[in-house]
Residue frames as qw, qx, qy, qz and C-alpha x, y, z in Angstrom:
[[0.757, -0.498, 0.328, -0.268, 0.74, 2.24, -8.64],
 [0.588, 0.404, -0.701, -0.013, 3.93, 0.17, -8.88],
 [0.906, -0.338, -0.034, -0.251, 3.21, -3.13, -7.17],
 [0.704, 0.182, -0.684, 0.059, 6.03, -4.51, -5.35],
 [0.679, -0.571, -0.431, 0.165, 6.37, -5.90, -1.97],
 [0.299, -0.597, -0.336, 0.665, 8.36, -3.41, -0.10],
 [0.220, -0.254, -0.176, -0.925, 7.20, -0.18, -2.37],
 [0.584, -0.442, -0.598, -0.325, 3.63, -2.05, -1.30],
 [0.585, -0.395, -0.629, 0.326, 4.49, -2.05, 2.44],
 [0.286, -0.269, -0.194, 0.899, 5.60, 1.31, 3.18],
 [0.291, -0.280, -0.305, -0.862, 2.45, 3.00, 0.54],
 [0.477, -0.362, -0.798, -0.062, 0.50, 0.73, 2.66],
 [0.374, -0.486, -0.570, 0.547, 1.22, 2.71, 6.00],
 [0.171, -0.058, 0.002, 0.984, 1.13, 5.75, 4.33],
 [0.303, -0.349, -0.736, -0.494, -2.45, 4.91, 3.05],
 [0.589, -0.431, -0.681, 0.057, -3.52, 4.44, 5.95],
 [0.444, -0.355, -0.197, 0.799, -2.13, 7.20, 8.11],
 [0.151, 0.244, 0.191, 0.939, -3.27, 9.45, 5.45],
 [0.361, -0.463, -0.694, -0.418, -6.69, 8.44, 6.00],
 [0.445, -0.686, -0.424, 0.390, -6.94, 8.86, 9.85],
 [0.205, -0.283, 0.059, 0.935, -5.17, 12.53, 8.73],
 [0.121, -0.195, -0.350, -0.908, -7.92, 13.44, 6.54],
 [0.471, -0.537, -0.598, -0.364, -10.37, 12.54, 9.33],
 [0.512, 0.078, -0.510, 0.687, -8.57, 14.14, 12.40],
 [0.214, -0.184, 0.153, -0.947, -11.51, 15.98, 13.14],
 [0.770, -0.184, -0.359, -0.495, -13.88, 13.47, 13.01],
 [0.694, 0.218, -0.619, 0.295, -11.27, 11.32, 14.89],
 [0.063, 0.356, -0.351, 0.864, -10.68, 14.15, 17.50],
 [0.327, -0.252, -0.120, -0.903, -14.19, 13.43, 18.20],
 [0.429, -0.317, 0.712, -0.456, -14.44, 10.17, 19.85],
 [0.893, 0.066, -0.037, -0.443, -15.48, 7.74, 17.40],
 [0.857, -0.353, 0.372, -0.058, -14.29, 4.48, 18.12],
 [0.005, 0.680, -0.700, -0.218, -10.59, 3.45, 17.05],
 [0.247, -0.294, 0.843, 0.376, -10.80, 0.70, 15.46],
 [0.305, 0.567, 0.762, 0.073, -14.99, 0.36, 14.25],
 [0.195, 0.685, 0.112, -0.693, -15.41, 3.39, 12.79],
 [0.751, 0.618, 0.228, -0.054, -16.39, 4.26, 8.99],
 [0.171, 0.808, -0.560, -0.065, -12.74, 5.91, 8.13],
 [0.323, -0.392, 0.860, 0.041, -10.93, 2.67, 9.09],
 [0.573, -0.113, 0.793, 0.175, -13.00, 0.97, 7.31],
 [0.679, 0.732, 0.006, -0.064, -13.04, 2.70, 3.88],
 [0.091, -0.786, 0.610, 0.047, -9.76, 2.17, 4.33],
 [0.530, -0.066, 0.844, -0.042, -9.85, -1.42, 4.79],
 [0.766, 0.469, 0.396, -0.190, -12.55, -1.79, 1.69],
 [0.447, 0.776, -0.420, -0.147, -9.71, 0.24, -0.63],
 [0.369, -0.525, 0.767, -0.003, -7.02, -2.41, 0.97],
 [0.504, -0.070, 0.845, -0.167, -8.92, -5.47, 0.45],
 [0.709, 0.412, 0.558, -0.125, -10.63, -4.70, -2.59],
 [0.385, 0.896, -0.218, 0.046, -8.19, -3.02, -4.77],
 [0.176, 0.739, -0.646, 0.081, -4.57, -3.02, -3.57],
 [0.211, -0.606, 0.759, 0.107, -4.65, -6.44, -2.30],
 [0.802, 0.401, 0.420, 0.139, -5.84, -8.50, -5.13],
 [0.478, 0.830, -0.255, 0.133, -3.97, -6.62, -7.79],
 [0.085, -0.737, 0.660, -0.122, -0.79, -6.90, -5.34],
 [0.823, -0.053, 0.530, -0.197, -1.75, -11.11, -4.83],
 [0.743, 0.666, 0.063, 0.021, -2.26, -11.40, -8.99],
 [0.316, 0.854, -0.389, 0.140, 1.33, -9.54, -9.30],
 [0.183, -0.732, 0.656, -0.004, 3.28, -11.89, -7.24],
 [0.831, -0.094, 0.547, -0.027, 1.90, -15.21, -8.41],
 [0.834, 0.457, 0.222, 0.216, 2.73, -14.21, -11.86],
 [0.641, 0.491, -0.305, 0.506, 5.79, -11.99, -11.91],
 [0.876, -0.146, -0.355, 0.292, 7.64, -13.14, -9.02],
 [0.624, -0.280, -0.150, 0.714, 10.90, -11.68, -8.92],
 [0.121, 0.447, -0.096, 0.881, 10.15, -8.19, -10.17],
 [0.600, -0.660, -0.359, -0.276, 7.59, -8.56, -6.86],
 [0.737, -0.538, 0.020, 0.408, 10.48, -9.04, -4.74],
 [0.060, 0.955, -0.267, -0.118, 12.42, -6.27, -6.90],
 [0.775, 0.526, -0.325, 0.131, 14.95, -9.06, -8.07],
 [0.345, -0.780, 0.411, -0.321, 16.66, -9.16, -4.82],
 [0.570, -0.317, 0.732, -0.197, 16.19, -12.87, -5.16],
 [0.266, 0.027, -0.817, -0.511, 15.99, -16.06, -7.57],
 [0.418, -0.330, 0.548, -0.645, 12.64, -17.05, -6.97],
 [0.851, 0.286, -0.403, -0.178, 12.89, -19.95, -9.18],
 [0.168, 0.464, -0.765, 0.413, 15.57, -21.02, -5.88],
 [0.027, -0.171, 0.882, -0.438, 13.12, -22.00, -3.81],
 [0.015, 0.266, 0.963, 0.040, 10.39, -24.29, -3.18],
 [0.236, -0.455, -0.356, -0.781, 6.77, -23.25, -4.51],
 [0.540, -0.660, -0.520, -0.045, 5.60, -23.87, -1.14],
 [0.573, -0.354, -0.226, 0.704, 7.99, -21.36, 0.11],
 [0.012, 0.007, 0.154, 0.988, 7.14, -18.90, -2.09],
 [0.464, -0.586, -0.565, -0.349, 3.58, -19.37, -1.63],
 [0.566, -0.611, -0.523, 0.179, 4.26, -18.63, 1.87],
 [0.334, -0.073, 0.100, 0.935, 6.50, -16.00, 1.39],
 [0.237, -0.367, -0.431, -0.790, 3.44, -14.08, -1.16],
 [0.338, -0.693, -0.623, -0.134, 0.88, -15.09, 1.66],
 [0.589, -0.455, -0.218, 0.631, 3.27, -13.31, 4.26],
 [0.251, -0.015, 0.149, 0.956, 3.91, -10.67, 2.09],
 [0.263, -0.367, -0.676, -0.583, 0.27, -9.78, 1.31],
 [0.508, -0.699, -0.503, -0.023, -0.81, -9.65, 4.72],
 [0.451, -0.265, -0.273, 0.808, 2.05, -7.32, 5.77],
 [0.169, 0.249, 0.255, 0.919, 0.46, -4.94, 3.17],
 [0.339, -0.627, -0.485, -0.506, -2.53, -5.01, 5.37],
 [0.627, -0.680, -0.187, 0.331, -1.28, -4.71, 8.75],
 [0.462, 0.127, 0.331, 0.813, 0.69, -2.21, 7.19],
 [0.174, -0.493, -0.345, -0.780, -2.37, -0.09, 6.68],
 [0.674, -0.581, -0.457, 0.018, -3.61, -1.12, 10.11],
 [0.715, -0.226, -0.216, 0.625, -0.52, 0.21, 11.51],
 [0.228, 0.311, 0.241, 0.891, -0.33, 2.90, 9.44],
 [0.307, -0.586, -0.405, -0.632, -4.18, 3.98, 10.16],
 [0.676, -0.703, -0.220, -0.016, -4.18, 3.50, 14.38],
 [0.493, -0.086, -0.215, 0.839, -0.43, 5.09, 14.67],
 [0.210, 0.255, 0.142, 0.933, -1.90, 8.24, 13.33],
 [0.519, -0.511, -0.589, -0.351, -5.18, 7.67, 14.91],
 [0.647, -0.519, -0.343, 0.441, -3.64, 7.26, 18.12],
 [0.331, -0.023, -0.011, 0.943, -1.19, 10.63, 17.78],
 [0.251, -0.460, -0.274, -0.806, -4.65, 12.72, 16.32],
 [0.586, -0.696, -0.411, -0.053, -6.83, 11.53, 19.92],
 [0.514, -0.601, -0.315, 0.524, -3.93, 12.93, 21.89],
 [0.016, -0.966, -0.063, 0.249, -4.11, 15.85, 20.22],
 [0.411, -0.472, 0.528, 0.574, -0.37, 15.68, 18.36],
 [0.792, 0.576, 0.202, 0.008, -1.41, 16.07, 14.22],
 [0.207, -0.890, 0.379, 0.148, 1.54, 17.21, 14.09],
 [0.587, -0.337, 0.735, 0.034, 3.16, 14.09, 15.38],
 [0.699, 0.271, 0.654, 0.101, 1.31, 12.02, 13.01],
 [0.485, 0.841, -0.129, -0.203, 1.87, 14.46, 9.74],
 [0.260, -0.739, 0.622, 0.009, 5.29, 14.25, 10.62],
 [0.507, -0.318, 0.798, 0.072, 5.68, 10.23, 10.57],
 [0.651, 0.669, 0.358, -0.001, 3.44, 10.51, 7.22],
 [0.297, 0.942, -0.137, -0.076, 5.63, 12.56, 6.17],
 [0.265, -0.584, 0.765, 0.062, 8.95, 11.05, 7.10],
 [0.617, 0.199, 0.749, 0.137, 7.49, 7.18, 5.31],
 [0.566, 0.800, 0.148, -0.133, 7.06, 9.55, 1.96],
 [0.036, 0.853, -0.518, -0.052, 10.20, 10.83, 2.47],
 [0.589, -0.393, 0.699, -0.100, 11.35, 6.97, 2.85],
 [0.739, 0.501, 0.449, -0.029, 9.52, 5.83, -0.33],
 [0.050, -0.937, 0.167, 0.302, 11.13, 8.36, -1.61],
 [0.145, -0.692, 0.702, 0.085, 14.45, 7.52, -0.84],
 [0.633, -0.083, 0.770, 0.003, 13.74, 3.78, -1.65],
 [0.819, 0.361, 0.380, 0.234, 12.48, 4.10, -4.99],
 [0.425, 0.871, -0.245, -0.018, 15.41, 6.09, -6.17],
 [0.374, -0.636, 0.673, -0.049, 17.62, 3.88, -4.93],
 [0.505, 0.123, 0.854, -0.017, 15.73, 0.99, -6.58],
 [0.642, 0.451, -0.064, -0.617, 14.45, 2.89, -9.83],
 [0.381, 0.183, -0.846, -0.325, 16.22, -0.19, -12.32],
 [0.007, -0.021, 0.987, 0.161, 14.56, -2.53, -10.23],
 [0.408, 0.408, 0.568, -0.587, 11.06, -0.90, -10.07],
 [0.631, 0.575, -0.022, -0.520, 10.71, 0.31, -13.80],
 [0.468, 0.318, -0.723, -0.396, 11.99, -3.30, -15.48],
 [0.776, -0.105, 0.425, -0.454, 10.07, -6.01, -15.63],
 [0.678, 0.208, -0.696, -0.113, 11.07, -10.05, -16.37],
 [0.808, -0.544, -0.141, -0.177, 12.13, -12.61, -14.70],
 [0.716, -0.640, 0.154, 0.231, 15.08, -13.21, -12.69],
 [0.755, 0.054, 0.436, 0.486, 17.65, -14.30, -15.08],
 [0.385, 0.713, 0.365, 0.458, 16.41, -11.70, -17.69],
 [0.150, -0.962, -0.145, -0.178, 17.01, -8.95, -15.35],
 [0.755, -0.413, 0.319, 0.396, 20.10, -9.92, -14.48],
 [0.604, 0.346, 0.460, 0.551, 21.08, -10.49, -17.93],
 [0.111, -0.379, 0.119, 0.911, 20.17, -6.60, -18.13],
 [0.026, -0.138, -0.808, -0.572, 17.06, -8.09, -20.67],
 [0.143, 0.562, 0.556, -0.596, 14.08, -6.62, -18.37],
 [0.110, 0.695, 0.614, 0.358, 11.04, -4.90, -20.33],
 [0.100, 0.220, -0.088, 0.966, 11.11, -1.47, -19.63],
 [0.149, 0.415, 0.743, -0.504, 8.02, -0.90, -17.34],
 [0.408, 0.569, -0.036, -0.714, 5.80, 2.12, -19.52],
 [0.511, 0.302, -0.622, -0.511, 6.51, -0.60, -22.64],
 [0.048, -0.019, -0.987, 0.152, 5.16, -3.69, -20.38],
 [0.485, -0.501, -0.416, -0.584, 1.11, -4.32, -20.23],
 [0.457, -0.589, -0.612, 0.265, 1.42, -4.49, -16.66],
 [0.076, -0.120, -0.119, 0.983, 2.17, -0.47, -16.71],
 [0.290, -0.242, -0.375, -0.847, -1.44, -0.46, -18.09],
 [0.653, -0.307, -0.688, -0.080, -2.59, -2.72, -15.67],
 [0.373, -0.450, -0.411, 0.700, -1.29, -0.60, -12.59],
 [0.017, 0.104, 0.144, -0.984, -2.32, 2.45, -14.05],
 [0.441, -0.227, -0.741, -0.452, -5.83, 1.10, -14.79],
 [0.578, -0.506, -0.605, 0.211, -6.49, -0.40, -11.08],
 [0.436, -0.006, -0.324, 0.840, -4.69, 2.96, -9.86],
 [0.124, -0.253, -0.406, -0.869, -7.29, 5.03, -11.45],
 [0.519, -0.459, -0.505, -0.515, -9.92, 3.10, -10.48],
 [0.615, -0.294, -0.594, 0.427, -8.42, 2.19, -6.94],
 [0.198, -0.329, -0.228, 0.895, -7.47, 5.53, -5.58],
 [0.227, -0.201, -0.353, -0.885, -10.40, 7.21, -7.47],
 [0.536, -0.658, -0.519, -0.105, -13.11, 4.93, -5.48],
 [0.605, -0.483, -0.538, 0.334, -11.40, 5.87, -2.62],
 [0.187, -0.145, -0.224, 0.946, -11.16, 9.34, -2.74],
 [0.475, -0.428, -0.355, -0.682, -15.12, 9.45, -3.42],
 [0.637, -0.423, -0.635, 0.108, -15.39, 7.43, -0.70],
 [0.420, -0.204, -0.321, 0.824, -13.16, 9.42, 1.77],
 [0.110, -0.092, -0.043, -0.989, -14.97, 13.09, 0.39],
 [0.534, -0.394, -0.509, -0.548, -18.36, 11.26, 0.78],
 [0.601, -0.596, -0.530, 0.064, -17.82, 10.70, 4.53],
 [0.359, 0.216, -0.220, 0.881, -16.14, 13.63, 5.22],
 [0.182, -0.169, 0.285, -0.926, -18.15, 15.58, 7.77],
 [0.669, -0.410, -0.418, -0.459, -21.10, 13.14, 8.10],
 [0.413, -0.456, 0.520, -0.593, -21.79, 12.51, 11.40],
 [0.613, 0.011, -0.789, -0.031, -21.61, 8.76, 12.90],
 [0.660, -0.694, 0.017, -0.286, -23.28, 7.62, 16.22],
 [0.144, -0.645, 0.712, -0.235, -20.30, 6.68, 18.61],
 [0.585, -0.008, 0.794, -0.165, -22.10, 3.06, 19.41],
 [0.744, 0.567, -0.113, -0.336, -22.91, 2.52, 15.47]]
């Protein structure tokens, strides 16, 4: 799981989208769009996994968060504090988005539709982190990366640290997801 803000936004919708896709039957069925248990094992993976770990990663390395795009030693800690809050909450409305587009497309009956726009934001990640592989797999800080003096991600302890939370992140949540798979929920629960 490589934590930066836009890799983070765009896995975010996909997250989310997958989920309502791996419940499109349960969906199909009329439980309520926005209380239901799928949305919110979704939410619990969001809120207790991907965004602390994604919070932690931007207060302490910065610019590879923002993929070096910027100095963020330019601007005022109260800007980047607001920036990181901003950014942090996109990754959840992000998943929100992500989880009631596809939601919405599976009630009218289109999985298609919604595979499709899952499928087209993979294809997007995709295309973004090969465009961006230097600045996903090195990690320093501004200057250093510049300088061409980045850590090589696989030789950095935050590669153990993302593949650590990955494990454990996406591992709760695909028990979670196979444990509510076909249970039945009352519509007014």
């Amino acid at each position: 799981m490589i934590k930066t803000v836009p890799f983070d936004v765009i896995l975010s919708f996909i997250i989310g989208s997958s989920v309502a896709l791996w419940f499109k039957e349960e969906l199909q069925a009329g439980v309520r769009p926005w209380f239901n248990p799928y949305f919110g094992a979704a939410l619990v993976f969001e809120c207790f996994f991907y965004l602390p770990l994604g919070l932690w990663l931007y207060y302490f390395h910065t610019a590879w968060s923002w993929m070096y795009f910027f100095d963020p030693a330019s601007l005022k800690p109260v800007t980047l504090a607001v920036l990181g809050v901003i950014a942090v909450s996109c990754y959840l409305l992000s998943l929100v988005f992500g989880f009631q587009l596809a939601q919405f497309l599976i009630r009218r009956k289109k999985q298609k539709a919604a595979l499709a726009v899952t499928g087209f934001a993979l294809l997007l990640l995709g295309l973004f982190c090969l465009f961006t592989l230097k600045r996903l797999l090195y990690v320093g800080d501004y200057h250093a990366w510049k300088m061409g003096l980045g850590i090589f991600l696989p030789r950095h302890r935050l590669s153990c640290l993302n593949t650590t939370m990955a494990v454990l992140g996406f591992g709760s949540l695909a028990l979670l997801l196979r444990k509510l798979k076909g249970q039945a929920f009352s519509p007014l629960a």
